[in-house]
N, C-alpha and C positions, 0 to 999 in steps of 0.2 A: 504493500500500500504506500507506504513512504522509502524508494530505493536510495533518497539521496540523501536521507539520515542516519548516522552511524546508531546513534540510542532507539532508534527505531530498530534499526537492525538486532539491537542486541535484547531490545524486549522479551520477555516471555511473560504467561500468565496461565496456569494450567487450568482446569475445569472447573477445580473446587474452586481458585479463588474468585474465577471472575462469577463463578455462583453466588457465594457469599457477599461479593461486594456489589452484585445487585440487590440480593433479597436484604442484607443489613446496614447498605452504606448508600446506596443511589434511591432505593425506597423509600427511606425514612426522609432523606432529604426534599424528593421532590414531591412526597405526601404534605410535608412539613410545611412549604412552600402555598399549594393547594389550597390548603387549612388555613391559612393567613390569608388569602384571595376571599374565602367565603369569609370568615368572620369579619372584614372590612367592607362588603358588599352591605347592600341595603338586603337583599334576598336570593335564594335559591330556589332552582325546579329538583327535584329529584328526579331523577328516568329509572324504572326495574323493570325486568326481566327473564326467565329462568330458561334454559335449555342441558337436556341430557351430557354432562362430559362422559364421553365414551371408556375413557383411559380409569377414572376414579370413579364410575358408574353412580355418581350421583348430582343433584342438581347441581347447577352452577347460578346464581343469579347473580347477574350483573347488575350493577348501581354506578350510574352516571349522574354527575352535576350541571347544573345550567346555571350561569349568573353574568353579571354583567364585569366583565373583565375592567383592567384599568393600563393593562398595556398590553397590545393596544388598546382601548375601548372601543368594545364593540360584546357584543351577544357571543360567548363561547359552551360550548360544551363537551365537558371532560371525564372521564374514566375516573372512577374514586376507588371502588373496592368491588371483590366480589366473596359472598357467603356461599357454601356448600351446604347442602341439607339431602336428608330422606326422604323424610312428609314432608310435605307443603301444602299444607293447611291454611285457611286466611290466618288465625292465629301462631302459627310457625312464619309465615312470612313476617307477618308482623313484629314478631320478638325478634326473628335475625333484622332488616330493617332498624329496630330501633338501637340492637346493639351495633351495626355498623357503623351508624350514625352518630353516635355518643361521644365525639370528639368535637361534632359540627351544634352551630345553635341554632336546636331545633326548631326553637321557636319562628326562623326567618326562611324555613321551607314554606314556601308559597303556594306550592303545586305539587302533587303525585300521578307524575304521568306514568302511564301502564297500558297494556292491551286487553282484550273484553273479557275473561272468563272471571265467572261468576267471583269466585274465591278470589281475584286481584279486586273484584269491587266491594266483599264483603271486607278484605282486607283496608281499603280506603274507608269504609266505613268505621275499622275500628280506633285508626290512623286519626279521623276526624275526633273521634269520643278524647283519645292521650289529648291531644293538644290543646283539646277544649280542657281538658280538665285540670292539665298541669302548666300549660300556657296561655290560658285564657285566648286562643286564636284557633283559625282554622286555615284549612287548603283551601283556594279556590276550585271548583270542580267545572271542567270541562269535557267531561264523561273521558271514553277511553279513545284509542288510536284510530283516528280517520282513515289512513291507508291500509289497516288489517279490516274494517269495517269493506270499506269500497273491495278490497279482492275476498271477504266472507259471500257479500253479496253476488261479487258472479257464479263465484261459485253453488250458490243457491239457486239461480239462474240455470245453470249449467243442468244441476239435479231435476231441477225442476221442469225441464225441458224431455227426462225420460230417452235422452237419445244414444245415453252411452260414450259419450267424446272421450270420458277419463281412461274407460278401459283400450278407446282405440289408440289413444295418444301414446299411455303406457305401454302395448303392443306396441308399437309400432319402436319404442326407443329399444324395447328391451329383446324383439327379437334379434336384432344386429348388433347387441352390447357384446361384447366379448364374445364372438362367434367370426371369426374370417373365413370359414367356408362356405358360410349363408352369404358374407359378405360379396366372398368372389363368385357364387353365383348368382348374386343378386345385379352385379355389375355386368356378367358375362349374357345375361337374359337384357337387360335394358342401358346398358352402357352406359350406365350412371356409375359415379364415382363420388356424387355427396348422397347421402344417407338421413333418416329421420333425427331430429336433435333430442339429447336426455330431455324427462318431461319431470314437472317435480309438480306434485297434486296441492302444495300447500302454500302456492303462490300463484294461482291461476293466473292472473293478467299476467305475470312477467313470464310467460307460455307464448305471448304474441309471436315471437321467432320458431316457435316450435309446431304453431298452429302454421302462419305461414310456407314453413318447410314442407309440412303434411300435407297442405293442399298442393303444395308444388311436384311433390311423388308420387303422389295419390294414384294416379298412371300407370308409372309403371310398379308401384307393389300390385295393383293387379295385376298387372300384364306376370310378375313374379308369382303370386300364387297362383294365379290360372298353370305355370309350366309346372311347378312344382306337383299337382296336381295330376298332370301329364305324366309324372317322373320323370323330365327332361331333365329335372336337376334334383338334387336330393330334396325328400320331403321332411319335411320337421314335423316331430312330431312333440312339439313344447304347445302351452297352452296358450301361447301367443300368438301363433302361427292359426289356429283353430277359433282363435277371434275376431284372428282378419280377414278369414276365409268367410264368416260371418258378414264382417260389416262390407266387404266386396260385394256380397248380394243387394246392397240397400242403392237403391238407386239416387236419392237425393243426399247422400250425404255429403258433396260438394259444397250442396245448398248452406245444411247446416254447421259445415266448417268455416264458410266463406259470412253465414251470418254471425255466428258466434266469435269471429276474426272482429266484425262490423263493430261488434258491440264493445269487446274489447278494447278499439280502437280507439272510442267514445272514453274508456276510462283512463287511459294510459298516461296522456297528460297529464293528469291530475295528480296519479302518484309517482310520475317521472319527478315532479318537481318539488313535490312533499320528500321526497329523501333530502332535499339538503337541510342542512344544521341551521342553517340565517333563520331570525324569525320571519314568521309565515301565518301567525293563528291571526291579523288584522284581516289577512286576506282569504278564510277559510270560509265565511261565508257565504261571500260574491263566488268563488269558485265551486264549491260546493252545488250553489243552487245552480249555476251555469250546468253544470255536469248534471244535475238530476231533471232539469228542465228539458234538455237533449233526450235524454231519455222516455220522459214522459210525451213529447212529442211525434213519438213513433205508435205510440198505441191510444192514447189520450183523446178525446174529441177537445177538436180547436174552441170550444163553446165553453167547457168545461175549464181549459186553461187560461184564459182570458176572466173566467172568472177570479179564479187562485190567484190574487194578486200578492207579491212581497208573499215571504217567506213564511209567515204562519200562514198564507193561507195556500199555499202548492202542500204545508205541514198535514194540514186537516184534511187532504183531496182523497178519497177514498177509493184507490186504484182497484181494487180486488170489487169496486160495484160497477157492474157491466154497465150499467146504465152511461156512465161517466168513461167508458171507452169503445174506439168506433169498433165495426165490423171485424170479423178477420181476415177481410177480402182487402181491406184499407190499411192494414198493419201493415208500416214500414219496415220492410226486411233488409233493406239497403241496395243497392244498383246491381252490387255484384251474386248477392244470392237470387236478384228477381232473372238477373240475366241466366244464369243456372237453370234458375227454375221453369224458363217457358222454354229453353230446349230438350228440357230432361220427357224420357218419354213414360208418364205417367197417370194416373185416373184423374178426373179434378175428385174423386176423395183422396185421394192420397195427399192433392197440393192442397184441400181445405185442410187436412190434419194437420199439414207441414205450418200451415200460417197459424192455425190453433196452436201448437206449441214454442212457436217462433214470441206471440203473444205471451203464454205462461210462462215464458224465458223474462220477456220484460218487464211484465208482473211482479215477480218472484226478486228479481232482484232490484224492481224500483223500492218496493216496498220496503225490503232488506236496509235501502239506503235510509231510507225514511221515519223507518221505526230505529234502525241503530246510529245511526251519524252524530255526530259535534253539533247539528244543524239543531237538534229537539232540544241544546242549552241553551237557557237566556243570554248567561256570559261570552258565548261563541258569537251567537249573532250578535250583539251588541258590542264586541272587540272591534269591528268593523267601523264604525267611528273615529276611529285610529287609522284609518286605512287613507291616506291622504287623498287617492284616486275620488273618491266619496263624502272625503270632506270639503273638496272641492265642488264638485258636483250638486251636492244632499246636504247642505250645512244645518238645516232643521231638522234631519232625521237623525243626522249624526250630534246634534245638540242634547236630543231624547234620549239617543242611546247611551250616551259619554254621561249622563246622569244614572240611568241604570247601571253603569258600570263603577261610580264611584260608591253607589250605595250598595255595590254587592263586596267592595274591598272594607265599607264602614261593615257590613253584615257578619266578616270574617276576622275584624281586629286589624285589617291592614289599615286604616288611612281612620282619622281620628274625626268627629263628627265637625269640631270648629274648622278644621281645613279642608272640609270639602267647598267652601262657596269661592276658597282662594281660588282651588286647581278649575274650578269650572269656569271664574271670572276670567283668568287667564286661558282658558281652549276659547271662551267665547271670544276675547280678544284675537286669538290665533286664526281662527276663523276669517275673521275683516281683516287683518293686516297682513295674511300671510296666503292669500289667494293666488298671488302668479306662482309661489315657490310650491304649495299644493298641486297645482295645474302641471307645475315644470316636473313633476315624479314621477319618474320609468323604473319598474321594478327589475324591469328584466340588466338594468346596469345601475342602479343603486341600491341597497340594502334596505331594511327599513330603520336598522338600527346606525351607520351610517346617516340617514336621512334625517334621520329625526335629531340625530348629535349637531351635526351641520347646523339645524335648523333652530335649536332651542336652545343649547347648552351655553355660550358665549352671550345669552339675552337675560338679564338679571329680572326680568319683567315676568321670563317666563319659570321663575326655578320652581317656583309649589310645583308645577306640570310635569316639567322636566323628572323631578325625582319619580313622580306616577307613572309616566310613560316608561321609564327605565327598567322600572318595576313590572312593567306588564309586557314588556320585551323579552322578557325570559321566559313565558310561560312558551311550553311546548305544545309544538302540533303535532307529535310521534312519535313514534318507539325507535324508526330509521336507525339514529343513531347506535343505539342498544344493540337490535341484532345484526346490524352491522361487527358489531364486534365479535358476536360467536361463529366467524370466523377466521377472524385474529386468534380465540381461544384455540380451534383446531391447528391454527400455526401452528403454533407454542405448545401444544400436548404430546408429552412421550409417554413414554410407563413409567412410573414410579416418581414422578414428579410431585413435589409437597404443595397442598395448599397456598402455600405463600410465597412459592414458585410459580404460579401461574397470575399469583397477583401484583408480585413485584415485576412480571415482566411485562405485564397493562400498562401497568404505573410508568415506567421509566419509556415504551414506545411513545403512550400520550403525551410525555414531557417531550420530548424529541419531536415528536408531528406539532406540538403547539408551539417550538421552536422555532419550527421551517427546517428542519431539518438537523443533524448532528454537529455539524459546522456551526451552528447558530448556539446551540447550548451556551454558555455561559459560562466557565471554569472559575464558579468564586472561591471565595476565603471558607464559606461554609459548608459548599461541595464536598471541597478538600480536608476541612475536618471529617464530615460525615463518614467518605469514603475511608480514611483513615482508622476510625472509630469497627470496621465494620470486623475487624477480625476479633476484635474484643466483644461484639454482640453474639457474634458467631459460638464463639467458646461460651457464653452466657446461657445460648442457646441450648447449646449442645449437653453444659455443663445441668438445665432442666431437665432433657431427656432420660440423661441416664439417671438421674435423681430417681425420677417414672417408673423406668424398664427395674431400676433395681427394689426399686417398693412394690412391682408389682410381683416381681421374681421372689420376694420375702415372702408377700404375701400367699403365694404360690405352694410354696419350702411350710408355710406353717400351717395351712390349711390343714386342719385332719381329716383321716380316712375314715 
């Protein structure tokens, strides 16, 4: 790495120590580090987590932080720690959760952002009782993750459709998975040389490249099992192979891969852009309803939608009452499945079924969106007020809202009753004097946090604001961040790797990534204790164990028979 340094040259460092000087000397420092960023902050979001570690077979849940940094300033969020468990119970969460945390003050978690199953919400439930009880405060609740909602819902969609995609998709990846004799004669029958792509059932929408694929071969895996069939080329006899010889008989299934591609296609933006870290929840409403309006428009009568005006009223629109959607003969299927569909040679029962369940595909997963999304909180649509697009635009609706929202921060112990008339006299100023800089805001090249620094922080006129807005910048619109990391976790996993081996090497990559890189790190005065320190924590460490192994070894020895 360095040829033209002689002390480079002559370095060494074997396995143990640069083990130990991660987990005792680079951990503590840049945990240490972290823990001074939050207690200096006005607030924090929490992010959790849990997914299977394969190697130590038991949970792993990850715990991330959100707050507002101060170099640079801006909205970050960071890797803090991860708990191991058995059960995960809302009650076991909960207790690991508060023992993680017990170095942080509690009291200025703001938010518990998490994904939908029951037990992560019964757990926020119990979350809210500690903090009422022992900090007088609460989380803001903006229910659970938007992007695992929107791909729960296609796939509901999908089931609900009755057409089988999951088992064809699966098929289709897993007869060619480690097989090169299927392979080469799959190639040698239709002189293709790309193949169906892996299919993963628990992320449907990010399936668009593999649904695409699928309809692109679709061809010739017939034209492959019709020979195979023949005995032209050997026959399989896996149960994949016996699925596709199935769905080969279906004549419209073009139709349904090419509409289910459609709808897809519909959701993709949405959660393309929800993966990034920048805050994003001013603008979860406006997008939200964009994306479910699209939807509702393909099955919905236009009489019906014109009435649902704004968001509570598309909220109350009762898609599952026929009345309120048109025909199945008027069900938009999209260009590419209609165009399938009038050359395909079949009854018109068959193409009535096909629009019938084209329909309880839209159905199933409008609804889906509708009864689970971000969209049925007050505080979600009412963040939107903050969204400068709309405060330009809507200054009296965002006037309404930016009150609902400071009485839901008084509601939770954030923002104190005599300061709310300050921060709302100052939005209402911001409002009239801050119209062209409102107007001048492109999300897709400024941030909001960014924007809003720019725009307020340097204005003594506007600080009550400034502190609230700062504060409501860190709340999270997703879990992205989180399982993005499990698999960073699979990086880092060998066998026999400690707990706090897997955690100190979170710890020390998120420091390096929050850096810019290793080059950027910092080599202080305190580092350099740290790292120094780390072989005497080590033997400390160590010097616990054997305390352990040999009490437990006594107690072993005395045990009677």
């Amino acid at each position: 790495m360095f040829p033209d340094s002689e002390i480079a040259k002559a370095f060494s460092c074997s396995e143990r120590k640069s083990a130990y000087v991660v987990c005792h000397g680079l951990r503590p420092f840049f945990l240490s580090c972290l823990q001074r960023e939050l207690e200096q902050s006005d607030g924090y979001t929490v992010l959790f987590d849990e997914s299977l570690n394969d190697y130590l077979q038991r949970k792993q849940m990850d715990i991330h932080v959100r707050y507002w940094s101060t170099m640079p300033e801006r909205v970050t969020t960071r890797f803090y720690t991860s708990v191991f468990m058995g059960h995960s119970t809302a009650e076991d969460l909960q207790e690991k959760l508060l023992g993680a945390l017990e170095d942080l003050p509690l009291a200025r978690a703001v938010q518990l952002s998490m994904d939908g199953p029951n037990v992560n919400l019964k757990c926020f439930r119990g979350m809210q009782e500690y903090l009422q009880q022992n900090h007088q405060v609460q989380c803001l609740d903006l229910g659970t993750c938007g992007v695992q909602t929107i791909h729960k819902a296609y796939r509901v969609g999908v089931v609900a459709s009755k057409w089988g995609l999951e088992n064809l998709l699966s098929s289709l990846s897993a007869i060619f998975h480690d097989a090169p004799a299927r392979r080469e004669d799959f190639s040698t029958v239709t002189g293709q040389v790309t193949f169906p792509l892996n299919f993963a059932s628990h992320r449907w929408v990010e399936n668009v490249p593999v649904i695409e694929r699928a309809i692109t071969l679709w061809g010739d895996v017939q034209k492959y099992v019709a020979c195979a069939k023949k005995k032209e080329v050997n026959l399989p006899k896996c149960a994949s192979f016996i699925q596709l010889s199935d769905f080969c008989q279906e004549p419209l299934l073009l139709a349904k891969l090419k509409f289910a591609l459609g709808i897809a296609m519909i959701l993709k933006p949405f959660l393309t852009e929800y993966q990034l870290d920048k805050p994003l929840v001013f603008f979860l409403k406006r997008d939200l309803e964009c994306l479910v309006r699209k939807l509702l428009a393909r099955f919905v009568k236009c009489s019906v939608l014109s009435a649902s005006t704004g968001v509570i009223g598309m909220l109350k629109m009762d898609v599952a009452d026929p009345n309120n959607l048109v025909s199945s003969k008027k069900v938009d299927i999209g260009h590419a499945a209609e165009q399938v569909l009038k050359a395909a040679k079949v009854s018109a029962k068959d193409v009535f079924a096909f629009r019938m369940e084209c329909k309880q595909f839209l159905v199933s997963t409008t609804k889906k969106i509708l009864e689970k999304s971000p969209l049925t909180y007050h505080l979600v649509r009412n963040l939107s007020s903050l969204d400068p697009r709309q405060m330009a635009s809507k200054p009296d609706d965002c006037l309404a809202g930016f009150r609902k929202v400071l009485d839901a921060l008084i509601a939770v112990g954030r923002l104190g009753e005599h300061e709310r008339d300050s921060v709302l006299g100052e939005y209402t100023e911001l409002l009239q004097e801050k119209k062209h800089n409102l107007r001048q805001f492109d999300k897709h090249t400024l941030g909001l946090d960014e924007f809003h620094l720019e725009l307020l922080k340097g204005d003594s006129s506007y600080m009550h604001l400034w502190k609230v807005i700062r504060l409501l910048l860190i709340l999270s619109h997703g879990q992205a961040t989180v399982e993005r990391g499990f698999s960073v976790n699979r990086q880092v996993s060998v066998e026999n790797l400690k707990d706090i081996s897997y955690v100190s090497q979170r710890i020390v990559c998120d420091a390096v990534s929050k850096a810019g890189g290793i080059l950027n790190v910092a080599i202080t005065k305190e580092l350099r204790k740290s790292v120094a320190a780390a072989h005497n924590r080590y033997r400390a460490v160590l010097g616990g164990y054997e305390k352990t192994s040999d009490g437990a070894d006594k107690g072993i020895k005395e045990k009677p028979h």
